[in-house]
C-alpha positions as CSV (number, residue, x, y, z in Angstrom):
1,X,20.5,13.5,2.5
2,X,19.8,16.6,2.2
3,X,21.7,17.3,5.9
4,X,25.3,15.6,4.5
5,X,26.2,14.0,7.9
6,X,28.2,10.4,7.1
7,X,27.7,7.9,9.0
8,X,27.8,3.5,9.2
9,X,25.4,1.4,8.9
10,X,25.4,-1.3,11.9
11,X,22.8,-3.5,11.5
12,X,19.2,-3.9,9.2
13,X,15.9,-5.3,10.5
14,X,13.0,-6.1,8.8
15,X,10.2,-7.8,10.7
16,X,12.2,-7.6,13.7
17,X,15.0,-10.1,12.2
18,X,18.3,-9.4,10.7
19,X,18.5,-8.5,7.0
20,X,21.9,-8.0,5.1
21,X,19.7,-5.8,2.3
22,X,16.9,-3.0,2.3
23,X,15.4,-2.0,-0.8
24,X,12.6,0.9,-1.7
25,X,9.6,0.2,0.1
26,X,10.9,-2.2,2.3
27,X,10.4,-1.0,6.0
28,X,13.4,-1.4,8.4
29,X,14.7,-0.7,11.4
30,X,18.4,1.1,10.6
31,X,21.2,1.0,13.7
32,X,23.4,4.3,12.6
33,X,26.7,4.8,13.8
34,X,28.4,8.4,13.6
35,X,25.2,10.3,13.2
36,X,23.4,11.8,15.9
37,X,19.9,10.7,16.2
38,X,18.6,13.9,16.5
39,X,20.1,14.9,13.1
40,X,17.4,11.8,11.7
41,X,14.5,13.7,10.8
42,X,11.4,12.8,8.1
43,X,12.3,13.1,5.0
44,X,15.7,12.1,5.1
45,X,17.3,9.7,2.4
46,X,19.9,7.1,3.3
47,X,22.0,6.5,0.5
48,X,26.1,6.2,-0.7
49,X,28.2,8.8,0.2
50,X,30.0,8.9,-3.3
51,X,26.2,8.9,-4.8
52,X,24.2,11.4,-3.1
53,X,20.5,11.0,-3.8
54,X,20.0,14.9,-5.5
55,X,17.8,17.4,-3.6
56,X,14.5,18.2,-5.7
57,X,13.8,22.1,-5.9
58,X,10.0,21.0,-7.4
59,X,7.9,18.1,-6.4
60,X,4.6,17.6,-8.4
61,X,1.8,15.1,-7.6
62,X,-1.7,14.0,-8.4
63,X,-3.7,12.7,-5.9
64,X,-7.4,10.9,-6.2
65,X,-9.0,10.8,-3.0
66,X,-11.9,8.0,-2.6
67,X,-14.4,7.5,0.1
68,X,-13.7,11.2,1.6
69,X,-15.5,11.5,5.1
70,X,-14.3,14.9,5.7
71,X,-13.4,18.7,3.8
72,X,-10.0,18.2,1.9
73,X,-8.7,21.3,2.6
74,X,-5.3,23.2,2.5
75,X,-3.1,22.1,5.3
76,X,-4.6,18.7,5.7
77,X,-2.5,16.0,6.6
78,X,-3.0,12.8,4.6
79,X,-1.5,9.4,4.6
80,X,-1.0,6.9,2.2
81,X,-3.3,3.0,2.3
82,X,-0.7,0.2,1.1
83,X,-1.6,-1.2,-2.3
């Protein structure tokens, strides 16, 4: 989701080995079948075609920035340390 294509899932990797389950947070390599690679963008949401994850209209967040080297400013791209 949000583009609706439906697709198989071939194979899971985590670490480079073979997995059987991904869960949230986990980071995997996903083989697709039936979708075209250039339909994967960022942002996209694999999930059960009879339960599609719903598209948010509003996304609200809070950030606390620590240890800032630089301006925060509008526009500025960010990225998340692991906990």
């Amino acid at each position: 989701m949000p583009s609706g294509d439906v697709g198989t899932v071939r194979s899971l990797e985590r670490d480079s080995k073979a997995c059987d389950v991904a869960r949230a947070g986990d980071n995997v390599t996903v083989s697709l079948q039936g979708i075209d690679g250039s339909n994967v963008m960022t942002g996209g949401v694999l999930c059960h075609p009879d339960f599609p994850v719903a598209v948010a209209r509003h996304f609200e967040l809070k950030v606390l920035v620590l240890d800032l080297e630089i301006p925060l400013v509008i526009g500025s791209q960010v990225s998340s340390a692991p906990l």
